[in-house]
C-alpha positions in Angstrom: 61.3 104.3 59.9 59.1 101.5 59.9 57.8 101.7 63.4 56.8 105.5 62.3 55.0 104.5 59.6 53.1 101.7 61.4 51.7 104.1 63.6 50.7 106.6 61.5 49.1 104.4 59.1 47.4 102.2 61.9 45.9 105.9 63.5 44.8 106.7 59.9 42.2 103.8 59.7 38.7 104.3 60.3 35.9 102.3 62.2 33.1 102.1 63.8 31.5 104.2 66.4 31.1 101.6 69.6 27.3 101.4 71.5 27.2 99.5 74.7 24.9 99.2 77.1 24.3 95.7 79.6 21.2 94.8 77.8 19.0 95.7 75.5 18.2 99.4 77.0 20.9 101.7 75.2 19.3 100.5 71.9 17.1 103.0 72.5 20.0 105.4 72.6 21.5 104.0 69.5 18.0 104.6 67.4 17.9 108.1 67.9 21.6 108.1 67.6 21.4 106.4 63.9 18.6 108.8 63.1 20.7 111.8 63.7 24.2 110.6 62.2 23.1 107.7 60.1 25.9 108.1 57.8 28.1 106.4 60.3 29.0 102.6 60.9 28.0 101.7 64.7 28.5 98.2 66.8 26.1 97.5 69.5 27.0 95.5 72.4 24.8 94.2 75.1 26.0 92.4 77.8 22.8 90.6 78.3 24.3 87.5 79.6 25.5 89.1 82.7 22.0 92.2 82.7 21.2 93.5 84.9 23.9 95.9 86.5 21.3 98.0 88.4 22.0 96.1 91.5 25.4 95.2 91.1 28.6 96.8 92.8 30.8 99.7 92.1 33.4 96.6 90.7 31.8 94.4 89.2 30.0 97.0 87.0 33.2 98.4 86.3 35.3 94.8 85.7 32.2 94.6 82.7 32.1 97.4 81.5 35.5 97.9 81.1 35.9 94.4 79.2 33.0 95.3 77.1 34.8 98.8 76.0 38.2 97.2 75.4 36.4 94.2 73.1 34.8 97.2 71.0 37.9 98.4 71.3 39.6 95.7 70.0 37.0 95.8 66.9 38.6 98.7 65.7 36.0 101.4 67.5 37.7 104.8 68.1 35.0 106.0 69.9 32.6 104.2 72.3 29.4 105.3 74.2 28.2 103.6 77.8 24.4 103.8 77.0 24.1 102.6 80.3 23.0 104.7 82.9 24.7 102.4 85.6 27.6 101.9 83.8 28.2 105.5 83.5 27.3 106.0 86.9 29.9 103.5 88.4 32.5 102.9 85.2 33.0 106.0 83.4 35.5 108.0 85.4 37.4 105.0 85.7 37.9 103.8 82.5 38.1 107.6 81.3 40.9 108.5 83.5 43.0 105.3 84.6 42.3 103.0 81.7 42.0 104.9 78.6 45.8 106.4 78.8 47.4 103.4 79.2 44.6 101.2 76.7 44.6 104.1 73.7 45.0 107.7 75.2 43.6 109.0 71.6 40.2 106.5 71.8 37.2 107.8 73.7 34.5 106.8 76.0 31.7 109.1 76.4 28.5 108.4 78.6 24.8 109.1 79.1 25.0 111.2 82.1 26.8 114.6 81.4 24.4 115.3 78.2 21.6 115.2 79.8 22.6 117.0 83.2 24.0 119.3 81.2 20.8 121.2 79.8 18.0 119.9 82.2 17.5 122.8 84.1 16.9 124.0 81.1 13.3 122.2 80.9 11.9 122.9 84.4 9.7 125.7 85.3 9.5 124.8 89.0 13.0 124.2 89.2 11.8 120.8 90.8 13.1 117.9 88.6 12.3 113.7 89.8 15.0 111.0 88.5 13.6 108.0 87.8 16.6 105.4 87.8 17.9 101.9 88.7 18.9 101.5 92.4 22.5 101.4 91.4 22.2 104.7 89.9 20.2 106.3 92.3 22.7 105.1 94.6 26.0 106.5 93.0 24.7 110.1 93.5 26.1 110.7 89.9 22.7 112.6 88.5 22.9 114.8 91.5 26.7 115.5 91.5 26.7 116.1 87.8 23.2 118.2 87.5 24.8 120.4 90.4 27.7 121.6 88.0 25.6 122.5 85.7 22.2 124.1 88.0 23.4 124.5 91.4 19.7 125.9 92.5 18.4 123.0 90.9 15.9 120.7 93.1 16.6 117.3 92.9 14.0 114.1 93.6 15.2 110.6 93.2 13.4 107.5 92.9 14.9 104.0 92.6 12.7 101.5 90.6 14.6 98.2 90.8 11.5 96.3 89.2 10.9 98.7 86.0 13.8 97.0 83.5 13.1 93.6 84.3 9.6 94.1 83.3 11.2 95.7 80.0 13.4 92.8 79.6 10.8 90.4 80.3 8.4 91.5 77.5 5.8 92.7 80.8 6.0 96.1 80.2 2.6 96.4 78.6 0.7 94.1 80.9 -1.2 95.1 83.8 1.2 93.9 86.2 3.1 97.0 85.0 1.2 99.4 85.9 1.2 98.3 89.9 4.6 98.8 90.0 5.1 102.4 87.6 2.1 104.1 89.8 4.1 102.9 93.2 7.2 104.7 92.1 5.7 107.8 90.5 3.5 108.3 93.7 6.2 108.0 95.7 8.4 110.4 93.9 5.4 113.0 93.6 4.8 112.7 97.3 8.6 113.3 97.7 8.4 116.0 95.7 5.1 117.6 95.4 6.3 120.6 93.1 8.0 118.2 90.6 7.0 119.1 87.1 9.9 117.3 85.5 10.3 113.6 85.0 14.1 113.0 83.8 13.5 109.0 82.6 17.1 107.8 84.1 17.7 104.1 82.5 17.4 103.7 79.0 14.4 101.1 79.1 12.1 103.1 80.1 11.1 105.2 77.2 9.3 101.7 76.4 7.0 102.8 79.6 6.4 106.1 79.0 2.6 105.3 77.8 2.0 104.0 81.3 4.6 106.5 82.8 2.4 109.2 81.0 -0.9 107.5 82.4 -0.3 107.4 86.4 1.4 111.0 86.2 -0.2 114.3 86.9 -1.3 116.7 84.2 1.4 118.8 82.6 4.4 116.8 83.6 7.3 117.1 81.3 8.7 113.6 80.7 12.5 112.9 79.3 14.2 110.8 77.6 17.7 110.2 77.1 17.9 109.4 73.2 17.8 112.5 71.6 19.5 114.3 74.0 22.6 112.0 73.8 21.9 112.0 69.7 22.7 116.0 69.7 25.2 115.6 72.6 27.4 113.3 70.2 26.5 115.8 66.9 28.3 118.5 68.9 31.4 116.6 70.0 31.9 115.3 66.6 31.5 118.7 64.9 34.0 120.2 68.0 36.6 117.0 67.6 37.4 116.9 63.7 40.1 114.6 64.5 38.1 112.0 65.8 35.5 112.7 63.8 37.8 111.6 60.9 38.4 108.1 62.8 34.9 107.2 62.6 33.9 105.1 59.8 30.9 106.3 57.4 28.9 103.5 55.1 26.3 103.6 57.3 26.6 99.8 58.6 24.6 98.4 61.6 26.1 95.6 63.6 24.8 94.2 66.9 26.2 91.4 69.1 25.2 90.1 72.5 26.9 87.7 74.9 23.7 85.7 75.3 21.3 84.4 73.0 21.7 85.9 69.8 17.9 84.5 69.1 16.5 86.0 71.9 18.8 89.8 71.3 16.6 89.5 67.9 13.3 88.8 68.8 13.7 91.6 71.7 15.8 94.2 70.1 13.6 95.2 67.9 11.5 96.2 70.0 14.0 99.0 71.9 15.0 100.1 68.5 12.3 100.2 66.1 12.8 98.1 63.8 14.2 93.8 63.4 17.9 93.4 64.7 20.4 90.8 63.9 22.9 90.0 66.6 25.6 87.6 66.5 26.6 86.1 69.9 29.9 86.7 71.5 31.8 85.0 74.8 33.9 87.6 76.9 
């Protein structure tokens, strides 16, 4: 009798919804995601002490991620979203399908990919679409293995640019040392792809480009970002899974952590998500 009611009153508590991404990238994510659901409590986690994961293996991305999901986890999230391009590239499936059942099979992890393959094709009037992405995502053939589900007819360019987060990261972004490296990869995606009139903005630091992105790209190109498409992705799932719905907290509270320097989370993060962050720091 005891045991019984211990798990049905621990699966009756509520918390958080979980946002993780290895830096400060998927707080672009979370920002559109608080302006569509802001009713809900969120924890953000960026694993900036250990950023990038671009260039990182298959398991080392997924040895981090995975500890990041069960410490949000652990924090009482029911629900947790890789706003991570490269983590849901390389992690995802994993943790989804070996981890997850023997973790908490009724938590869930949700990525950044599926939403936006899912309605792409959608956007395109050439049926020509370029990925700009991180190497590791390029690499992992995910964007073009998902998309393919979804658009089979679908034409697919891909364009690693290993050098675009780090110039996030390292406040460059706006400087003109940017734009050498944004015009090298769009011209060599357009000259890949000469009919491209779709730009699908792969990593989640580069919405802070798209000014420059915008600047060195031909007239007419339709650029996208992942934020609001992920936003209304997770609108949807909520509305379609009342039960987990019901798990996720709702007084609206904002909490950030970082396993680096909590001083330097702050003075960045506000940046990605419009407006001043306070982080706490955290050892994994």
């Amino acid at each position: 009798m005891n045991g019984k009611f211990h798990v049905r009153l621990t699966m009756s508590l509520t918390g958080p919804i979980g946002i993780f991404d290895s830096g400060y990238g998927g707080l672009t994510v979370m920002k559109e995601i608080v302006r569509k659901l802001p009713a809900y409590d969120y924890i953000y986690l960026g694993d900036n002490a250990r950023a990038p994961y671009g260039n990182r293996s298959y398991d080392t991305v997924y040895r981090y991620a995975l500890e990041c999901v069960k410490w949000l986890f652990n924090r009482g999230c029911p629900l947790v979203i890789l706003a991570c391009n490269t983590a849901s590239a390389k992690a995802l499936r994993n943790i989804q399908q070996i981890d997850l059942p023997k973790i908490n099979p009724s938590n869930r992890v949700l990525g950044v990919i599926r939403p936006t393959t899912e309605i792409i094709g959608n956007i395109t009037r050439t049926g020509t679409v370029g990925i700009l992405a991180t190497t590791g995502t390029v690499q992992s053939g995910s964007y073009e293995i998902e998309i393919k589900k979804f658009f089979p007819r679908l034409k697919l360019v891909q364009e690693a640019c290993p050098m675009w987060a780090p110039l996030v990261e390292n406040n460059e972004h706006l400087g003109p040392g940017a734009d050498y490296f944004i015009k090298k990869h769009l011209d060599n995606i357009f000259e890949k792809g000469k009919d491209i009139d779709t730009l699908l903005l792969a990593c989640t630091h580069y919405p802070l480009l798209l000014d420059k992105i915008q600047d060195h790209s031909p007239p007419g190109i339709r650029i996208v970002a992942q934020g609001e498409i992920v936003a209304d992705s997770l609108a949807v799932y909520l509305n379609n899974h009342p039960e987990m719905e019901k798990r996720c907290a709702k007084q609206g509270t904002l909490s950030f952590y970082t396993t680096d320097s909590a001083e330097d989370f702050n003075n960045h993060g506000g940046v990605f998500f419009g407006q001043p962050v306070q982080a706490l720091h955290l050892d994994l």
